[in-house]
C-alpha positions in Angstrom: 48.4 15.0 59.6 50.3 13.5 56.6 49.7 10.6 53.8 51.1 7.6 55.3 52.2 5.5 52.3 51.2 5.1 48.5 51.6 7.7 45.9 51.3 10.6 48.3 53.4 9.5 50.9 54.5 12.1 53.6 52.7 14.5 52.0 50.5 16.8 54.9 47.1 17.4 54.5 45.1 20.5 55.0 42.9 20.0 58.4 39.8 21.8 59.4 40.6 24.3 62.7 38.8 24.2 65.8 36.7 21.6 67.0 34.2 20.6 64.5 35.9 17.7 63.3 38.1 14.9 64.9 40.9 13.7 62.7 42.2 10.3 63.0 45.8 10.3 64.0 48.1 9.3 61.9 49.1 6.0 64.7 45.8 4.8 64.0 45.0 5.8 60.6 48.5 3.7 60.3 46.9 0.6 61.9 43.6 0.8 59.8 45.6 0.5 56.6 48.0 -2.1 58.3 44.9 -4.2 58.2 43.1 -3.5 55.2 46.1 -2.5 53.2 46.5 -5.9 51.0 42.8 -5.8 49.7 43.2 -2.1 48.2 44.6 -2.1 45.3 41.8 -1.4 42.7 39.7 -1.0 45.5 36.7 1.2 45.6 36.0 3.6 49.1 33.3 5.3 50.0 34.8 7.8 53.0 31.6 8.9 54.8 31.5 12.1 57.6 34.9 12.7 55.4 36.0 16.0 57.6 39.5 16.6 55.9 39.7 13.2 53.6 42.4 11.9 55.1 41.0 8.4 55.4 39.8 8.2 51.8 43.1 10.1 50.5 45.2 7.1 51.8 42.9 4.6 50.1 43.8 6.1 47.0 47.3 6.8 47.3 47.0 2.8 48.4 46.1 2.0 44.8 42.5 2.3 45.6 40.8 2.8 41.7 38.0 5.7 43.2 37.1 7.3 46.2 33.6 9.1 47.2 34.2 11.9 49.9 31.2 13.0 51.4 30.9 15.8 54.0 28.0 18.5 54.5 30.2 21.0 55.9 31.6 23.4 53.7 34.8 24.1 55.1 35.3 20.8 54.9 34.3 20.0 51.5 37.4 22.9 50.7 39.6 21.3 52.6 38.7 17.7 50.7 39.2 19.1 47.4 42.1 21.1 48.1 44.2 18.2 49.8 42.9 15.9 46.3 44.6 18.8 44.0 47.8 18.8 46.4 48.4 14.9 46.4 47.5 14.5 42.6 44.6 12.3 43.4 41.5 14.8 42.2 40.9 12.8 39.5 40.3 9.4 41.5 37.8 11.3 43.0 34.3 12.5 43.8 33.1 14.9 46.5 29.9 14.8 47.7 28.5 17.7 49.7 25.4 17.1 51.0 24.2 14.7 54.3 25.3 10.9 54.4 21.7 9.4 54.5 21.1 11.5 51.1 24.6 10.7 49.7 23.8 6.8 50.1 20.9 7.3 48.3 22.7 9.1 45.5 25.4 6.5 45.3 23.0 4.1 44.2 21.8 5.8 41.2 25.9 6.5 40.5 27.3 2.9 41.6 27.3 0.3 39.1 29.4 -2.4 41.1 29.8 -2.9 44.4 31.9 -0.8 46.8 35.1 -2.9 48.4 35.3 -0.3 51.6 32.7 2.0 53.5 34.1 4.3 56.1 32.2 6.0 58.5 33.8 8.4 61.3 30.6 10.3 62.1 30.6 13.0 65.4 30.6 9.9 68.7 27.8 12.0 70.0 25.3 11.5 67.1 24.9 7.7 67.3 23.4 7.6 64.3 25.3 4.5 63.5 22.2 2.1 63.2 20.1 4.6 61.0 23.2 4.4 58.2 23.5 0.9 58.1 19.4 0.4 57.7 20.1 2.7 54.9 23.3 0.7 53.6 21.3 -2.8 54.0 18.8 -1.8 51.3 21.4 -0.8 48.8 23.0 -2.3 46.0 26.5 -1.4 46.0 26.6 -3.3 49.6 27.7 -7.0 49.2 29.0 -9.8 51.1 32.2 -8.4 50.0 32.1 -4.7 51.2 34.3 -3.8 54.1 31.9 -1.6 56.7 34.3 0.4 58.9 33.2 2.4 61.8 35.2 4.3 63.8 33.8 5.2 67.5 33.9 6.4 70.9 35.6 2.9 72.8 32.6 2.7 74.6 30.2 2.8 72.3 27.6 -0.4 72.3 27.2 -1.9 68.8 25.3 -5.0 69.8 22.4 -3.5 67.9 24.4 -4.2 64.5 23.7 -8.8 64.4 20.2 -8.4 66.0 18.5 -9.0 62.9 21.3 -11.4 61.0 21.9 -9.0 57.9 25.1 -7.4 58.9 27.9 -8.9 61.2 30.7 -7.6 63.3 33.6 -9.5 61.9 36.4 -7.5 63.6 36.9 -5.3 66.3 40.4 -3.1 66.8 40.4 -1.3 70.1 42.8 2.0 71.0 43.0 4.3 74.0 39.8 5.9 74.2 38.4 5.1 70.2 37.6 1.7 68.1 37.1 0.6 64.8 34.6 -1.8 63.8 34.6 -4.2 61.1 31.1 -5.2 59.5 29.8 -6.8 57.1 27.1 -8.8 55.6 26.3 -11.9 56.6 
């Protein structure tokens, strides 16, 4: 796995061995940024269920201004903070080790503006999609202008995500057997 553009480019990152995590390839991690790419510059990233940091590592080597990594798996969190030190980007960066719920909470005492991109990637089996964004709809740093991006198994249903009219699916990028969903609020 490598840095596609920015800063770092073709740099390779540290991954985490065995099965534990599910790294995005670099095919679709290319395809992402191809459509979010001309908003990042400045941006601010929020790279939940981080695993290695790849995603939120090419945000900032993108221009983004800050990136929040969080992961509650300590093999990851090493792996995070030693591919920040090895692309130069440590200092663009926080690293959160603790559970996503908890780190949402946390990022709204730490957060003083909105966030431009939130990234989730957590395990497909956990569907615990709909519990993070009740969590993300009563925060501050969540506007009409943050980017929600969830990466899932291609079947995966998310027509629980307009039932109540608060969030919306604006976009929807289908692969081979994964798929990245665009939300945001309404």
């Amino acid at each position: 796995m490598r840095v596609i553009a920015g800063s770092a480019r073709s740099l390779r990152l540290k991954t985490i061995e065995g099965m534990s995590t599910r790294p995005t390839t670099d095919r679709i991690k290319e395809t992402l940024f191809n459509i979010i790419n001309s908003n990042l510059s400045g941006s601010v990233f929020v790279d939940l269920f981080s695993g290695s940091g790849a995603i939120g590592i090419e945000a900032l080597s993108r221009g983004g201004k800050k990136a929040y990594f969080v992961d509650n798996n300590r093999a990851c969190i090493k792996c995070i903070e030693d591919n920040l030190v090895f692309t130069k980007l440590k200092d663009k960066a926080v690293v959160m080790h603790t559970d996503v719920l908890s780190a949402i909470r946390k990022l709204q005492g730490i957060l003083n503006e909105p966030v431009d991109y939130i990234f989730l990637d957590p395990p497909y089996a956990s569907e615990c999609e709909r519990e993070i964004l009740e969590e993300l709809k009563k925060m501050d740093f969540v506007d009409e202008y943050t980017n929600i991006i969830i990466e899932a198994s291609i079947d995966r249903d998310f027509s629980f995500v307009e039932e109540d009219g608060f969030f919306e699916i604006f976009k929807k990028k289908k692969y081979k057997t994964n798929m990245h969903i665009f939300i945001r609020k309404k």
